[in-house]
PAFI-918827 format. One record per residue (C-alpha): residue number from 1; x, y, z. Coordinates in nm, 4 decimals, decimal comma. Example, Ala and Ser with C-alpha at 12.3 -4.5 7.8 and 13.67 -1.06 7.14 Angstrom:
BEGIN
<site resi="1" xx="1,2300" yy="-0,4500" zz="0,7800"/>
<site resi="2" xx="1,3670" yy="-0,1060" zz="0,7140"/>
***
This chain:
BEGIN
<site resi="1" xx="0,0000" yy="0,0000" zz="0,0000"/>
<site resi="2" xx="0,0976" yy="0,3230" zz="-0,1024"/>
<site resi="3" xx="0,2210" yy="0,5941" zz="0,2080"/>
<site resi="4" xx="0,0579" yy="0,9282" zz="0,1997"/>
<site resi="5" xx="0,2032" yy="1,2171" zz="0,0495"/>
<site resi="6" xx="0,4012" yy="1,4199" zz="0,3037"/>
<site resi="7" xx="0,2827" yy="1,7892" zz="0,2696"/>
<site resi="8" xx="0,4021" yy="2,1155" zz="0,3388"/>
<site resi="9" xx="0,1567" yy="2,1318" zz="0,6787"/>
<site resi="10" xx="0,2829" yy="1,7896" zz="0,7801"/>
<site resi="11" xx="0,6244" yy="1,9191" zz="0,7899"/>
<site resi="12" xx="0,5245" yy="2,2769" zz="0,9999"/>
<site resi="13" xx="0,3360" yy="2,0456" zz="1,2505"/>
<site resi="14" xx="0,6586" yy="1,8242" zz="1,3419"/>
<site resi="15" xx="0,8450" yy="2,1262" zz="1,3054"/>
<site resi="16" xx="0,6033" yy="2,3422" zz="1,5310"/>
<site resi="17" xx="0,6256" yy="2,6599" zz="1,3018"/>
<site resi="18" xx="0,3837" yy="2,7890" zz="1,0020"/>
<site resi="19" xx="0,3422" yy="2,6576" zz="0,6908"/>
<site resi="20" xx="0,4865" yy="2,9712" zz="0,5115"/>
<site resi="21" xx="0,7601" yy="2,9168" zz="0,7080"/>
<site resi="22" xx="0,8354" yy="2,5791" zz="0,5846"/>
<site resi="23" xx="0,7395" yy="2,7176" zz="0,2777"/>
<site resi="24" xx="0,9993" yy="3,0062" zz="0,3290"/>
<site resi="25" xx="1,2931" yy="2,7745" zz="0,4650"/>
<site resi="26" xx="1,2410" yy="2,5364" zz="0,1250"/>
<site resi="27" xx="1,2736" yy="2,7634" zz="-0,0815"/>
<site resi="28" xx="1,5853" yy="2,8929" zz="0,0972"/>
<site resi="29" xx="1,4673" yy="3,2847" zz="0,1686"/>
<site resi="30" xx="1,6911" yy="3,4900" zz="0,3228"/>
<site resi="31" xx="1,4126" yy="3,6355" zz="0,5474"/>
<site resi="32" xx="1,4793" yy="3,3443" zz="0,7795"/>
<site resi="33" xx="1,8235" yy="3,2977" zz="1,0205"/>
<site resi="34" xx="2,0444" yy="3,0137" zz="0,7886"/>
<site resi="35" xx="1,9927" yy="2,7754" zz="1,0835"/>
<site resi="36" xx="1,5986" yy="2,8086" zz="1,0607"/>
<site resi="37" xx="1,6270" yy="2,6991" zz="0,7247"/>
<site resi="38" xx="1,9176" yy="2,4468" zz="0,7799"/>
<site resi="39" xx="1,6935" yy="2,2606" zz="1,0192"/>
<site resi="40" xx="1,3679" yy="2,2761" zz="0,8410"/>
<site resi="41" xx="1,4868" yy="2,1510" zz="0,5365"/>
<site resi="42" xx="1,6815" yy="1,8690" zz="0,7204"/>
<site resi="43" xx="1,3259" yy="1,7574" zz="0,9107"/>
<site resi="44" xx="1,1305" yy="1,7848" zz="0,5262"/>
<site resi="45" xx="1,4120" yy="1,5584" zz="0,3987"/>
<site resi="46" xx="1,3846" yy="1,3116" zz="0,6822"/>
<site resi="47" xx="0,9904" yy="1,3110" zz="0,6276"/>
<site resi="48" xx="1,0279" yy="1,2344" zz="0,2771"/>
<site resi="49" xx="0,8218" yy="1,5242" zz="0,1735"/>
<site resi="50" xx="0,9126" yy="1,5959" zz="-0,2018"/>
<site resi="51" xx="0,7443" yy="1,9041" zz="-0,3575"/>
<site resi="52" xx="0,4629" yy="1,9231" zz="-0,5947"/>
<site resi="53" xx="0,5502" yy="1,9828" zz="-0,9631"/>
<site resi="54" xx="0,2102" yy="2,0951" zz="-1,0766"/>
<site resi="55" xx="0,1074" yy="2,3231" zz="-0,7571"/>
<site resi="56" xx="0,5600" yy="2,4527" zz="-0,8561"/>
<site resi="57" xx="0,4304" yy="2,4869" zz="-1,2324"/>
<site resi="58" xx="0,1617" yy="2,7028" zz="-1,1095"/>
<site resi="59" xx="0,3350" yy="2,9284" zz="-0,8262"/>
<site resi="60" xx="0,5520" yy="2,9594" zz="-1,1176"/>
<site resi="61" xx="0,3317" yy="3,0993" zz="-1,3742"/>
<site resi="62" xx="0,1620" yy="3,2966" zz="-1,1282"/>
<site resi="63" xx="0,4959" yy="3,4970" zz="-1,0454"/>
<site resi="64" xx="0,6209" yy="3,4964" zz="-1,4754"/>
<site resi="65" xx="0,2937" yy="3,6700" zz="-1,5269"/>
<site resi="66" xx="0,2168" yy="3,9133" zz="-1,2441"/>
<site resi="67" xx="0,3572" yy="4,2552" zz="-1,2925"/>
<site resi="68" xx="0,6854" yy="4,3295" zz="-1,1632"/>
<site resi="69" xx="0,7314" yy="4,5792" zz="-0,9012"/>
<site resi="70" xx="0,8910" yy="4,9036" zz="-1,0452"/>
<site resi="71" xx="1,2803" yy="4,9357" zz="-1,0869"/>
<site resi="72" xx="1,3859" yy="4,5988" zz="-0,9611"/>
<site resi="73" xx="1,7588" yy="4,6319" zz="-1,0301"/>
<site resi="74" xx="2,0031" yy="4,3855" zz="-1,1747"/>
<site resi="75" xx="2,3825" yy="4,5042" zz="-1,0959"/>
<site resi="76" xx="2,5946" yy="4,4844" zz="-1,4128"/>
<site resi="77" xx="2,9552" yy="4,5171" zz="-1,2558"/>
<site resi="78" xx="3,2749" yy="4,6244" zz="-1,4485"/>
<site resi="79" xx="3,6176" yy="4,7019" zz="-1,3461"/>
<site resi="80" xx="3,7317" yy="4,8015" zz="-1,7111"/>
<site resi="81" xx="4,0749" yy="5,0565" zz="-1,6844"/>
<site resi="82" xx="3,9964" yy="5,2079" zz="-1,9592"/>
<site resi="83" xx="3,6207" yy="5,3604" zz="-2,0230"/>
<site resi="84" xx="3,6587" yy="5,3805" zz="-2,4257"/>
<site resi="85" xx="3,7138" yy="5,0325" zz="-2,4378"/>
<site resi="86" xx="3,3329" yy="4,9441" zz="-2,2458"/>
<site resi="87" xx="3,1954" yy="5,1715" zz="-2,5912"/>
<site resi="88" xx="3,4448" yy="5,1192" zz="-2,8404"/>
<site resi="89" xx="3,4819" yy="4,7348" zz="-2,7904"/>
<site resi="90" xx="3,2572" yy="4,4958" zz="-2,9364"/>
<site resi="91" xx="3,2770" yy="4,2223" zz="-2,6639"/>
<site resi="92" xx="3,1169" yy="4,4861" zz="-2,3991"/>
<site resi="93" xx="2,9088" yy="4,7041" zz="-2,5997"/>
<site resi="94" xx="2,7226" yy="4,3203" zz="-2,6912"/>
<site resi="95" xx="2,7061" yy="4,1786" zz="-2,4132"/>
<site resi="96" xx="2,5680" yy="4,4958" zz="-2,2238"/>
<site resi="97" xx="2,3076" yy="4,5136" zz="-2,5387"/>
<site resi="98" xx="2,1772" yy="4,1786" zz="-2,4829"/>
<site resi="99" xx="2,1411" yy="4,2303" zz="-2,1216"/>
<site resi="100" xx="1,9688" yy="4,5022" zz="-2,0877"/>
<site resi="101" xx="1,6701" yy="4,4002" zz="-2,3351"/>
<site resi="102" xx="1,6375" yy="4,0787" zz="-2,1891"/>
<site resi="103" xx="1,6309" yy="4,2547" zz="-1,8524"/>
<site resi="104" xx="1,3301" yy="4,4711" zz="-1,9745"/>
<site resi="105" xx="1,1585" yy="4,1880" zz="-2,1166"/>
<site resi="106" xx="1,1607" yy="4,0224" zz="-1,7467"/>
<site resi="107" xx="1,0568" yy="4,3298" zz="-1,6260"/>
<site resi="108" xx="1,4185" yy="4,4054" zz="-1,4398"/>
<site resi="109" xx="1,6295" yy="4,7157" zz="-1,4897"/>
<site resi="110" xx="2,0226" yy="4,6867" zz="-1,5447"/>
<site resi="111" xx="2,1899" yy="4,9365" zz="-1,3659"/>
<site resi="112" xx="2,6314" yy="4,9868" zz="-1,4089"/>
<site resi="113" xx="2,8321" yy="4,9700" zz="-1,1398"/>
<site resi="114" xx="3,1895" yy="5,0908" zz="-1,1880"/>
<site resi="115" xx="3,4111" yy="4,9560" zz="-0,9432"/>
<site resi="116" xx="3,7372" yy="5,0896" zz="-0,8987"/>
<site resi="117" xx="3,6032" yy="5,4055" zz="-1,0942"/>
<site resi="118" xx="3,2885" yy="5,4649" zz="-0,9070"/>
<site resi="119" xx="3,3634" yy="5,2548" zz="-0,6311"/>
<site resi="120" xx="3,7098" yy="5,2189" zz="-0,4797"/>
<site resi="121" xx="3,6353" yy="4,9046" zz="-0,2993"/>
<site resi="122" xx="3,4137" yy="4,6040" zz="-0,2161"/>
<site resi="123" xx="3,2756" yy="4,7065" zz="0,0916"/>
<site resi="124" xx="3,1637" yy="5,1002" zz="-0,0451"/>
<site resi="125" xx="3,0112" yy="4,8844" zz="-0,3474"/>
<site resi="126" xx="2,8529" yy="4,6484" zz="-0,1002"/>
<site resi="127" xx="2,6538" yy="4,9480" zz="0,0946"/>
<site resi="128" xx="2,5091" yy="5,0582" zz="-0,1887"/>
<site resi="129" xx="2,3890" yy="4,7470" zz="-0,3676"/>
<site resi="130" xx="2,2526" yy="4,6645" zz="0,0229"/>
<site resi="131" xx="2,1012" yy="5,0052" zz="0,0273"/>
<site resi="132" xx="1,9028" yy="4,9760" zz="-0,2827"/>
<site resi="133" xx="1,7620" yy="4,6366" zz="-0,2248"/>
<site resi="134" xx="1,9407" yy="4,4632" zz="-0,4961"/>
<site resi="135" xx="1,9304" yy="4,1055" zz="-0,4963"/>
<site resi="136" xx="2,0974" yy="4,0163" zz="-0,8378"/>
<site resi="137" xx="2,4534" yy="4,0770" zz="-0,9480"/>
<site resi="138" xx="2,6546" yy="4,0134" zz="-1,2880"/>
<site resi="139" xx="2,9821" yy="4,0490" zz="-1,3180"/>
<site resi="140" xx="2,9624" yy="4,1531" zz="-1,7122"/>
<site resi="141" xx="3,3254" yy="4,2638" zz="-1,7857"/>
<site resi="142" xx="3,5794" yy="4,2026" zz="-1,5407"/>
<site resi="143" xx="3,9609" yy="4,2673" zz="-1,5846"/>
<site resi="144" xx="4,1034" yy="4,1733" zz="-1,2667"/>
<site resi="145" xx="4,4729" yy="4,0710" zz="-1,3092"/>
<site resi="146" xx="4,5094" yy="3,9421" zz="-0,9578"/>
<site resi="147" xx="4,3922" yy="3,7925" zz="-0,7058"/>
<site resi="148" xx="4,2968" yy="4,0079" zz="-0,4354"/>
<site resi="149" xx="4,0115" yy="3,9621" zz="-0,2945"/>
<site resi="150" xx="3,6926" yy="4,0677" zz="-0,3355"/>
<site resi="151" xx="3,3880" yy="4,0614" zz="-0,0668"/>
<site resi="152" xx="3,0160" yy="4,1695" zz="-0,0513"/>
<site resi="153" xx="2,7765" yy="3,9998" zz="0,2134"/>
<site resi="154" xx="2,7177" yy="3,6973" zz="-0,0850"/>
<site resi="155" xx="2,4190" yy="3,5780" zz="0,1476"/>
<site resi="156" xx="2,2441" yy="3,8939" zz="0,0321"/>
<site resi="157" xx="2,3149" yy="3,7955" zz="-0,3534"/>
<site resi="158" xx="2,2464" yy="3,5967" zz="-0,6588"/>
<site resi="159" xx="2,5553" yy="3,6396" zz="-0,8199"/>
<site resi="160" xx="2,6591" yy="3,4887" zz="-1,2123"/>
<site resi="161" xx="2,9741" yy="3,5761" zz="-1,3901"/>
<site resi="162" xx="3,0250" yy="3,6253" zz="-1,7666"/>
<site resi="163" xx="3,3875" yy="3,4265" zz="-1,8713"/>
<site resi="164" xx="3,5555" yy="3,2938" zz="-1,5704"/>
<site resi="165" xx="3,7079" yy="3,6417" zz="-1,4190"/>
<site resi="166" xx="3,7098" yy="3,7175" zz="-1,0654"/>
<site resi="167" xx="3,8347" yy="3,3750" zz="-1,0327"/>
<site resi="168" xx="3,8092" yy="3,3298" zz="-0,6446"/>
<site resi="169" xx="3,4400" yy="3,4005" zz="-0,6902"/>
<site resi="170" xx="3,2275" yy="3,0760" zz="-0,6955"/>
<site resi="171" xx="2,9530" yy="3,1404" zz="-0,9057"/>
<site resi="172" xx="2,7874" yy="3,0044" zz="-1,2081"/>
<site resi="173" xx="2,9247" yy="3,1026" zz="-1,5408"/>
<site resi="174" xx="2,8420" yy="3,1817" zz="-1,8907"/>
<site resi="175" xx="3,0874" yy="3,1806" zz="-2,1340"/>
<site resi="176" xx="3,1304" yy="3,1212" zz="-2,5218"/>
<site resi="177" xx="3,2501" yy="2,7662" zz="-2,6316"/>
<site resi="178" xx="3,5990" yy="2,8163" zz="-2,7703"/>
<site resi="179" xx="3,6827" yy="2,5200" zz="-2,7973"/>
<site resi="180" xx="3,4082" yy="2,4837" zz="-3,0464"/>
<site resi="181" xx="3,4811" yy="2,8235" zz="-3,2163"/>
<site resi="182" xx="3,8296" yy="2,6973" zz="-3,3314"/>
<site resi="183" xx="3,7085" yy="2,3996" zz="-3,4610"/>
<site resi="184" xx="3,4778" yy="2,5569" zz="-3,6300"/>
<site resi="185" xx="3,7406" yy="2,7754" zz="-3,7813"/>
<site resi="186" xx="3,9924" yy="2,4820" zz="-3,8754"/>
<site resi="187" xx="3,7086" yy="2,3247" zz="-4,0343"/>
<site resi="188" xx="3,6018" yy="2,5735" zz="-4,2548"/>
<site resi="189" xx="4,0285" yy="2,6779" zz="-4,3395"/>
<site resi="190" xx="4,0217" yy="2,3283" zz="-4,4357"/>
<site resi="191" xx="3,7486" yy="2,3022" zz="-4,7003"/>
<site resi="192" xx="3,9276" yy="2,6245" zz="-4,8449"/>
<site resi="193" xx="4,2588" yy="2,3986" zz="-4,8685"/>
<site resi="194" xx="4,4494" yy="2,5976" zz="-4,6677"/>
<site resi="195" xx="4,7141" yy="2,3664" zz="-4,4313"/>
<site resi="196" xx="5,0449" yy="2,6262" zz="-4,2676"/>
<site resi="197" xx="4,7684" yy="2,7504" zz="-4,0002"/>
<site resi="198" xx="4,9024" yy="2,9187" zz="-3,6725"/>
<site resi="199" xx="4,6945" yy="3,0298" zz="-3,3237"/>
<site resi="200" xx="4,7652" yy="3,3451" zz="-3,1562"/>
<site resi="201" xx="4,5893" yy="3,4351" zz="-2,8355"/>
<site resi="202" xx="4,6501" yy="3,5741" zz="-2,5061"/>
<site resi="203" xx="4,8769" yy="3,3538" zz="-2,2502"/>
<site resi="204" xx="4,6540" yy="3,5309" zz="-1,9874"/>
<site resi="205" xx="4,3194" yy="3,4995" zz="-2,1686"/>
<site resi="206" xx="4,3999" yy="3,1356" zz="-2,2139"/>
<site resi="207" xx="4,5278" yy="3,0783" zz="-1,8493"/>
<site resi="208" xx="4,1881" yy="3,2051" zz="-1,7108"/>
<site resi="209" xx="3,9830" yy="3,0353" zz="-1,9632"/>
<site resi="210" xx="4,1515" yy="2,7144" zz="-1,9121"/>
<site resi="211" xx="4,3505" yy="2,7028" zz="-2,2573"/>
<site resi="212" xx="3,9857" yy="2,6316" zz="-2,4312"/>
<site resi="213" xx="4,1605" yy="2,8233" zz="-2,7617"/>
<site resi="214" xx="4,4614" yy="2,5871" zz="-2,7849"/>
<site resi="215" xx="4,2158" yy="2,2793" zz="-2,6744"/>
<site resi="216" xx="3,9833" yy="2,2902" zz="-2,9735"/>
<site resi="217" xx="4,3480" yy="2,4031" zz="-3,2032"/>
<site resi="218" xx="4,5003" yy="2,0121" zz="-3,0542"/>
<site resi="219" xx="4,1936" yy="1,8422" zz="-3,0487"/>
<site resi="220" xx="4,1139" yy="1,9105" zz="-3,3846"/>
<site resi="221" xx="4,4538" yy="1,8322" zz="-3,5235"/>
<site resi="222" xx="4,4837" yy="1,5317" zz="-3,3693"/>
<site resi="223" xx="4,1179" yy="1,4277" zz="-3,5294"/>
<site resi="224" xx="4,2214" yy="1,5483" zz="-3,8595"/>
<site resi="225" xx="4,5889" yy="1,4230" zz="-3,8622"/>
<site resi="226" xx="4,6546" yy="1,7425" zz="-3,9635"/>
<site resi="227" xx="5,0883" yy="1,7894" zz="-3,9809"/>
<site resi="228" xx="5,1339" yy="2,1710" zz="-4,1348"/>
<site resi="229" xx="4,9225" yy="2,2858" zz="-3,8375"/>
<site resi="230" xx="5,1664" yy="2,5514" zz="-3,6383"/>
<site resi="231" xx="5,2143" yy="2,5356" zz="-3,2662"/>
<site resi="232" xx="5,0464" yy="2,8035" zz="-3,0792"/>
<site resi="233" xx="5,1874" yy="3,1560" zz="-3,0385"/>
<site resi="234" xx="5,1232" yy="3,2708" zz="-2,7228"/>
<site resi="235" xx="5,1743" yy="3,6361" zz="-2,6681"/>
<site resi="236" xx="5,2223" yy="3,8325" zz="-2,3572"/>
<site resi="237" xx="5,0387" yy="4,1609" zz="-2,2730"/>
<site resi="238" xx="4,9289" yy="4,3936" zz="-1,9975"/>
<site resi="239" xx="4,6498" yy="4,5487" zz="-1,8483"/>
<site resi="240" xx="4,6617" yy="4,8375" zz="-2,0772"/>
<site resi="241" xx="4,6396" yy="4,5890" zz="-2,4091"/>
<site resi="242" xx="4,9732" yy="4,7912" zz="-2,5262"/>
<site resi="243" xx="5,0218" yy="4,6864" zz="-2,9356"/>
<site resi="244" xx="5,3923" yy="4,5777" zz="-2,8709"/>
<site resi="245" xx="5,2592" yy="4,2219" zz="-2,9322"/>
<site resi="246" xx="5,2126" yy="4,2702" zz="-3,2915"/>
<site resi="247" xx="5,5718" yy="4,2531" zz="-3,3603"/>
<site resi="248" xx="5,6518" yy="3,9584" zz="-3,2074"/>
<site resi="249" xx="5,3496" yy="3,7913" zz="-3,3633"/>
<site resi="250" xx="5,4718" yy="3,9098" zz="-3,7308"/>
<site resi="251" xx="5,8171" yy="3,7624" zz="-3,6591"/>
<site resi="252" xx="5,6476" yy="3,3925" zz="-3,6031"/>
<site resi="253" xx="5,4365" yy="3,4242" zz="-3,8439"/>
<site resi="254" xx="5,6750" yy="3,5124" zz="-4,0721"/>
<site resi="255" xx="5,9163" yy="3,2226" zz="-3,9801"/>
<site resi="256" xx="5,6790" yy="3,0134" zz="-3,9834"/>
<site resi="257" xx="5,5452" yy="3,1082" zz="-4,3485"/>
<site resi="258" xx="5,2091" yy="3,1101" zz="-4,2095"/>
<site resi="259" xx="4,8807" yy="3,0518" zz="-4,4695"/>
<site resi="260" xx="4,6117" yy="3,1377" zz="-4,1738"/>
<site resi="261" xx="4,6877" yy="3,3620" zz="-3,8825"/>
<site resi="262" xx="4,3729" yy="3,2935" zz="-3,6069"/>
<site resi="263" xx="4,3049" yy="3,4918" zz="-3,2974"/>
<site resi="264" xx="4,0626" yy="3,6407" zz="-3,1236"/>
<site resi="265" xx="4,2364" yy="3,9447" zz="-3,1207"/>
<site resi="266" xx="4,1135" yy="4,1625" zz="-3,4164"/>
<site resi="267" xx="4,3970" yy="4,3506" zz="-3,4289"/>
<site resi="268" xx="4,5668" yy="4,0557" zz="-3,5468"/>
<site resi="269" xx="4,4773" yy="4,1168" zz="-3,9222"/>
<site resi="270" xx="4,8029" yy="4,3139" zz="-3,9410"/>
<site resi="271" xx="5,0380" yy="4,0048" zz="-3,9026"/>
<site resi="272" xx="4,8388" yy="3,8198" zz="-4,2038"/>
<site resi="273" xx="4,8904" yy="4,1599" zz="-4,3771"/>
<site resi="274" xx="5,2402" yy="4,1616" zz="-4,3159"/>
<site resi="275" xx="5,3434" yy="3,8579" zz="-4,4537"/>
<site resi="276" xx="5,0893" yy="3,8721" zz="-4,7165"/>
<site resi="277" xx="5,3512" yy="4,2052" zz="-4,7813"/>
<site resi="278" xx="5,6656" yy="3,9635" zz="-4,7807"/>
<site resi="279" xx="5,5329" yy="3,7494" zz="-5,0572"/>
<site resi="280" xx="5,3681" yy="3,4787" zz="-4,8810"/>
<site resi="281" xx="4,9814" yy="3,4629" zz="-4,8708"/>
<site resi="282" xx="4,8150" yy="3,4991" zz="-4,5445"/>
<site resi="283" xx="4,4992" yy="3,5078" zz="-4,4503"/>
<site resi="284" xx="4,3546" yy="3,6361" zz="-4,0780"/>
<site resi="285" xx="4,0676" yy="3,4430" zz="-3,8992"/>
<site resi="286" xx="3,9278" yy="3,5997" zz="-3,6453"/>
<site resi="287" xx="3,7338" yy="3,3736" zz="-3,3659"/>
<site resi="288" xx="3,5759" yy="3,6965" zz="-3,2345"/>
<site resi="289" xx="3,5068" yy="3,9404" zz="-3,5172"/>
<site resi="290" xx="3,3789" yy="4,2565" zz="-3,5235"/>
<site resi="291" xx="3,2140" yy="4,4459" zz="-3,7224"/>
<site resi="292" xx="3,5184" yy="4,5572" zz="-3,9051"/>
<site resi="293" xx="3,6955" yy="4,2190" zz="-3,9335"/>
<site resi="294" xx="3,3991" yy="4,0081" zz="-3,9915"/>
<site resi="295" xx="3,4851" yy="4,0331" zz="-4,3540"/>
<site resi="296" xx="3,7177" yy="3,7826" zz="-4,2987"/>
<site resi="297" xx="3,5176" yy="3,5434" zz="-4,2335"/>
<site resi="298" xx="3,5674" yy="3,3092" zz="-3,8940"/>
<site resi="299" xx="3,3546" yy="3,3179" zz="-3,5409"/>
<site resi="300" xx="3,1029" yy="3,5276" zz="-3,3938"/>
<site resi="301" xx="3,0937" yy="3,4443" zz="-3,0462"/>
<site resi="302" xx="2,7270" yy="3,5629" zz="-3,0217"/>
<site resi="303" xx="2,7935" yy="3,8262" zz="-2,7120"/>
<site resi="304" xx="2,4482" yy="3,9335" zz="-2,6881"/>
<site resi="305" xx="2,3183" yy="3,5554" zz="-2,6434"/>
<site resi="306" xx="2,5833" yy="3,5895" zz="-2,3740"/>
<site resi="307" xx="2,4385" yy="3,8697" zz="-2,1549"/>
<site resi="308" xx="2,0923" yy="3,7644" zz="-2,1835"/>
<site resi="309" xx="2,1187" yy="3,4207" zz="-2,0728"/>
<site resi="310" xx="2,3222" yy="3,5748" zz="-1,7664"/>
<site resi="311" xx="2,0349" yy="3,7776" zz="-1,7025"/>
<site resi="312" xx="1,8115" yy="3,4448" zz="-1,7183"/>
<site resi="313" xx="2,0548" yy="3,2750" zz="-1,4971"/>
<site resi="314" xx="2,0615" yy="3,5834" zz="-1,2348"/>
<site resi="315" xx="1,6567" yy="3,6030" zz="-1,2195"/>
<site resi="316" xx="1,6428" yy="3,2616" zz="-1,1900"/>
<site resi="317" xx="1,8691" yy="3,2420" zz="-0,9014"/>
<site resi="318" xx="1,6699" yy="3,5436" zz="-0,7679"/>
<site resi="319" xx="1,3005" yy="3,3567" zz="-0,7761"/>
<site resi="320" xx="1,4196" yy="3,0720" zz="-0,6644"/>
<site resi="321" xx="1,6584" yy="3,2119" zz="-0,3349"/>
<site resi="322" xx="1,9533" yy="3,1205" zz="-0,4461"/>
<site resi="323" xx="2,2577" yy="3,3378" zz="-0,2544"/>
<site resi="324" xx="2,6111" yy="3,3620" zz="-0,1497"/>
<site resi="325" xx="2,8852" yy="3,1034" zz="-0,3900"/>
<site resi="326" xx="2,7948" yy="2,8287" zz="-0,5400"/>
<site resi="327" xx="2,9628" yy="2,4509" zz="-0,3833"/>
<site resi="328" xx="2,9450" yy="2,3244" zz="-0,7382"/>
<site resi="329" xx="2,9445" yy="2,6243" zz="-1,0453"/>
<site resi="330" xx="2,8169" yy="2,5386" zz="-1,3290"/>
<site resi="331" xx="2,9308" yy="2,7050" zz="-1,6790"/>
<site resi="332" xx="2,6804" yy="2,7229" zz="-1,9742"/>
<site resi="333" xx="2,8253" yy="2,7225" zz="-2,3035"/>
<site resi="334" xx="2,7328" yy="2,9826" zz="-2,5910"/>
<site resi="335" xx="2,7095" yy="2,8135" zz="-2,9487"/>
<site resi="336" xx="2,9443" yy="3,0546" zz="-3,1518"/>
<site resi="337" xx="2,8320" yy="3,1098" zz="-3,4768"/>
<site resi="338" xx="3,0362" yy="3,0438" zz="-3,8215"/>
<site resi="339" xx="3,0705" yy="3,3208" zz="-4,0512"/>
<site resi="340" xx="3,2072" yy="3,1711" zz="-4,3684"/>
<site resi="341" xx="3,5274" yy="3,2409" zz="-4,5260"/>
<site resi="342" xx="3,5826" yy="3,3674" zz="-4,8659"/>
<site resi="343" xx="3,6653" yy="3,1968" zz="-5,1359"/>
<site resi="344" xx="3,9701" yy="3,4773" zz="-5,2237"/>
<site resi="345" xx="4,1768" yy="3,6045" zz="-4,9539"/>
<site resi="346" xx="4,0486" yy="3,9738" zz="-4,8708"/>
<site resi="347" xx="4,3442" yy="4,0612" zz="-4,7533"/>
<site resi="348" xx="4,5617" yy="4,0028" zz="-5,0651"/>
<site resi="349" xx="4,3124" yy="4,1789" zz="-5,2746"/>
<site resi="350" xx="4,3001" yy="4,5102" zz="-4,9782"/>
<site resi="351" xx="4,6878" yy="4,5191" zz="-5,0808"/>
<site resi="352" xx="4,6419" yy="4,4825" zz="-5,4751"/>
<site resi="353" xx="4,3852" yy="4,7864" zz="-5,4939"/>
<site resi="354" xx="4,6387" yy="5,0028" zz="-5,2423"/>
<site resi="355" xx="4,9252" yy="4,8514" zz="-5,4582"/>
<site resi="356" xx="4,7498" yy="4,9873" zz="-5,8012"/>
<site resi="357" xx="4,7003" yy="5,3457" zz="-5,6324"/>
<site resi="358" xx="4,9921" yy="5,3588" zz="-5,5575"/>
<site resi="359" xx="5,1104" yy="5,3040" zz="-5,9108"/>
***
């Protein structure tokens, strides 16, 4: 014979408090002391009591389509040195585009907050988002070259990152599939019968991202048996992105008599154009193009997809209670997007119409 279902009111009886407290303490509110919850949810475990997915499905539906109260904030934080680079940079201007019209369609506003501009530290930051009421946080562009640390009261907070920076912060993650975004790339230099291929990227982009860039570059030669393949050139830089990499990366490429230069630095179209100069065809993939170098073909690494599924994740986390670091992160891949090559290199043909001006 089949036990009756243990219900919410079963579990406040045993427990001696009010429903909506159990109610409260499963969900994990913050309204309640952590040890309230703690031992709560321990007794409703015990008691087998499991929750109901249609009466969830409902409670659900009921909060998706009430109206939202007015100006429920999402924090979008940045540490960015340099302000131009926030509106002159793809990468940013994206992913702050697909945030905050996904925020509006949930019926959240994103709101900036500057630290180390606006705020000088953690703890001024932390009054303020307390202050205001804020319960969700994003950490949209992040450029923190150390490891120092970095507190708010989490409890208070759902909290999701964008790429893996700060990295002491335990938190779920979105970030673009790279791994996926060079294979992509090899795939498509291939069908164009291209072979002396070469990788430049960041040695600190790749050391926080877990060498994803050089993983999808091995794992695809390996798969393909691919020998002409170059090994990766990884360049160093610092936090003010200074162009002095650019001539180290035309020396290797040079030496190396390279077909396909691919990076996810767009600046690296200059290389390919520099040995393109020296008599040897190059062409430049880039696995994050912009508008200006997505005439190249290669990746787009569909930033806007990024922020808005962070803003999913962060409401989510809001409805649902979830605060403070995360014992197990997740990280949800974004699907980049192929943009096919051309059949002629663009580059050779930008230097044969300058070429015939000239003459």
């Amino acid at each position: 014979m089949n036990k009756p279902r243990v219900l919410m009111k079963d579990v406040a009886k045993e427990a001696g408090v009010h429903q909506t407290t159990v109610s409260l303490a499963l969900r994990n509110h913050p309204s309640l002391p952590k040890s309230t919850r703690e031992r709560i949810q321990k007794l409703a475990n015990e008691m087998g009591y499991r929750p109901d997915p249609a009466l969830s499905a409902l409670v659900a539906y009921r909060q998706a389509t009430k109206n939202q109260p007015s100006e429920q904030v999402i924090a979008w934080i940045i540490n960015v040195k340099d302000p131009r680079r926030v509106s002159e940079q793809h990468v940013h201007r994206q992913l702050m585009e697909g945030a905050t019209k996904r925020a509006q369609e949930l019926g959240y506003k994103l709101d900036v907050f500057w630290y180390g501009k606006e705020y000088k530290d953690s703890k001024s930051l932390n009054r303020v988002l307390k202050a205001r009421g804020i319960q969700g946080v994003i950490f949209g562009a992040f450029d923190h070259h150390d490891d120092e640390p970095f507190e708010l009261e989490w409890d208070l907070f759902s909290v999701v990152k964008i790429n893996p920076l700060p990295r002491l912060l335990s938190f779920d993650c979105i970030l673009c599939n790279q791994i996926d975004a060079v294979r992509k790339a090899l795939s498509e230099a291939s069908r164009l019968g291209l072979k002396r291929i070469g990788l430049a990227v960041s040695e600190f982009e790749e050391i926080n991202k877990h060498f994803t860039f050089a993983a999808g570059f091995y794992t695809h030669r390996r798969l393909t048996d691919q020998q002409n393949w170059i090994e990766p050139h990884y360049f160093k830089h610092g936090p003010d992105y200074a162009e002095d990499v650019i001539p180290d990366a035309i020396e290797w490429a040079k030496a190396n008599k390279l077909e396909v230069v691919m990076s996810n630095w767009n600046n690296m179209d200059i290389v390919a154009k520099a040995v393109t100069e020296s008599g040897w065809d190059c062409r430049f993939i880039p696995l994050d193009a912009d508008d200006r170098t997505k005439i190249y073909g290669g990746i787009n690494q569909d930033h806007r997809e990024s922020g808005r599924r962070a803003v999913d994740m962060a409401v989510g986390h809001i409805k649902t209670f979830r605060r403070g670091p995360e014992s197990s992160p997740s990280t949800t891949l974004i699907t980049p997007k192929l943009i096919p090559l051309p059949d002629t290199n663009p580059i050779a043909a930008e230097l044969g119409k300058e070429q015939l001006a000239e003459t």
